[in-house]
N, C-alpha and C positions, 0 to 999 in steps of 0.2 A: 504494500500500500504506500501510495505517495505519502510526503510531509505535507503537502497540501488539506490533502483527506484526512488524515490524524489533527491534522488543528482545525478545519472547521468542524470534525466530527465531535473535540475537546469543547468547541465553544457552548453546545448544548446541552442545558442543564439534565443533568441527575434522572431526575424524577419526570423526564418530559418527552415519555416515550413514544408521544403522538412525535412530536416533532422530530426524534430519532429517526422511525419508522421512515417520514416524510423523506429527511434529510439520504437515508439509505435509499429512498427509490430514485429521489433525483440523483442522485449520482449514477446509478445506473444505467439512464436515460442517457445521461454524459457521455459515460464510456460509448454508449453504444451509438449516441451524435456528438462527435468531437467537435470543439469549437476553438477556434483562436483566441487564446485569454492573453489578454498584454498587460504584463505587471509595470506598474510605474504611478506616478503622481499624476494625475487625471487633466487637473489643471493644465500641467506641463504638454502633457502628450494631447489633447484631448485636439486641438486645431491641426496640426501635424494630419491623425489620423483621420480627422474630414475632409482634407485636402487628398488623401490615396483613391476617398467613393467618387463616383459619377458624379456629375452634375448635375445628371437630371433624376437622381434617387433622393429617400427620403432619408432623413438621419432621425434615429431612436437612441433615446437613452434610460434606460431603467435604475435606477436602484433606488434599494430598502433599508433600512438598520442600518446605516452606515455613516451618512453625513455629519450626525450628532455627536460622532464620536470627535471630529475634526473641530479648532478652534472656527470662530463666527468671522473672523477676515479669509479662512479657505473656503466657506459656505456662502460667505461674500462672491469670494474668486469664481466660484465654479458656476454661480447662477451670470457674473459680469459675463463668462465666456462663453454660456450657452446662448446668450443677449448678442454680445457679439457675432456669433456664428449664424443667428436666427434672421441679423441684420441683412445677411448675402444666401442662404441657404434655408429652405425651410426645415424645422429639426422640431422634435416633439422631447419631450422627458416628460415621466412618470416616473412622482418620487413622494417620499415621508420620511419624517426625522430631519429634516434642517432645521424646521422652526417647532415642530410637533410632529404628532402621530398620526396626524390625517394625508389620507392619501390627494396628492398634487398631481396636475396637470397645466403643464405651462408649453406655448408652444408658439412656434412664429412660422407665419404662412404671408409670404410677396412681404417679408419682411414688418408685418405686422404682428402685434405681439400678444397672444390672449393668456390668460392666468384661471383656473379654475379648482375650486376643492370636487373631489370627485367624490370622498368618501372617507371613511375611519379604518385604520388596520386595526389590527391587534399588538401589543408589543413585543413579541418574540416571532411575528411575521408566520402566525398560524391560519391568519386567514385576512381576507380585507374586505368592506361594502363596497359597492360600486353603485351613486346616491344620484348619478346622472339618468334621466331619459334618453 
C-alpha cells in the first residue's frame, strides 16, 4: 500500500466506520480509474495548469475539508486566482470550509462572475444537500 493510502486512511477517525467503508470503496474506484494527481501548492500551480486545457473547455475545481485548514491570506489567494482565471476563461468551483460548512458555488461565465450557497455538508464530508432547483 502507498504512503499516500496509509495517511489518508490515518486521517479517519476510530469509530467512523461509515466513513472507513466509504473511504475503502473510493479508493478502489481509483485504482481501477487512474487519474493524474499533481502535488504542489494550488495557488502556485493552479494558472500554469489552465494554461496546458483547451481553450474552448470548461475548467472545474472541487474540493472539500481542506481550505480551512490553510491561513485566510491562502483562502484569500486561491478564490483572487480563480477570479482571475474566470476573468479570461470560464471555470466553475464547488467548495466548503473557507469560510464554513456550507456547500459553494462560484463560477465565471464570458467573464462574468456569479457566487451561490448551494447547500450544507456534513463535517467529516459524509454527505452534503444540494438546496438549489
Amino acid at each position: 500500500m502507498s504512503e499516500d493510502y496509509l495517511w489518508l486512511k490515518s486521517l479517519i477517525w476510530p469509530e467512523h466506520q461509515e466513513r472507513l467503508e466509504l473511504f475503502e470503496s473510493a479508493f478502489r474506484c481509483f485504482k481501477e480509474n487512474p487519474v493524474e494527481l499533481i502535488e504542489g501548492d494550488r495557488v502556485t500551480l493552479l494558472t500554469g495548469l489552465v494554461e496546458t486545457l483547451p481553450e474552448d473547455s470548461v475548467i472545474y475545481i472541487f474540493h472539500m475539508h481542506v481550505a480551512n485548514q490553510k491561513s485566510e491570506d491562502i483562502r484569500y489567494k486561491i478564490l483572487e486566482k480563480i477570479k482571475s482565471i474566470g476573468s479570461q476563461r470560464d471555470i466553475f468551483q464547488i467548495y466548503n470550509n473557507i469560510w464554513d460548512r456550507k456547500l459553494h458555488l462560484d463560477y465565471f461565465i464570458d467573464g462574468w462572475e456569479f457566487n451561490e450557497t448551494v447547500g450544507d455538508t456534513d463535517g467529516h464530508g459524509r454527505w452534503f444537500e444540494w438546496d438549489i432547483q
